[in-house]
Phi, psi and omega in degrees: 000117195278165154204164195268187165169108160316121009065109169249108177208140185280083184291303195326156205267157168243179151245055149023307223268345166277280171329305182306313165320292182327287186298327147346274157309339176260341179286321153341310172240031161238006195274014169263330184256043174203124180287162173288019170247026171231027187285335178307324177271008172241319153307002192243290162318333197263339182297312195259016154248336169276341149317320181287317157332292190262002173281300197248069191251343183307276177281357195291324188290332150307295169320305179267352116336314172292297166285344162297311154348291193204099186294342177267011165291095206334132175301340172297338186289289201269358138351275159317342186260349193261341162105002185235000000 
């Protein structure tokens, strides 16, 4: 019995050196509320939500059309529609 599995991965080269600036600049302008061994519980999550961000930047306007239609739309329809 095969079974499938989907995956969300990217091959394509990024150019990192944007992304890094970024999360930078917000560590930056978190060092009055936050000490630095805890930028790790905010900068780490805010990273792999903008990886998720620019992962499905392709399709969101699909996706999210879609569920403005029907906020009751099984998340396998728009999966599918985003492609991953």
């Amino acid at each position: 019995m095969s079974k499938e599995v989907r995956v969300m991965y990217d091959d394509k080269s990024i150019d990192v050196s944007k992304e890094v600036a970024f999360v930078w600049s917000i560590a930056n302008s978190l060092r009055g509320p936050y000490k630095s061994d805890k930028y790790k519980d905010v900068i780490i999550p805010m990273i792999i939500l903008r990886r998720l961000e620019c992962a499905l930047e392709k399709t969101k306007n699909i996706v999210v059309s879609t569920y403005e239609k029907n906020p009751t739309t099984p998340k396998d329809i728009l999966q599918l529609k985003s492609g991953y």
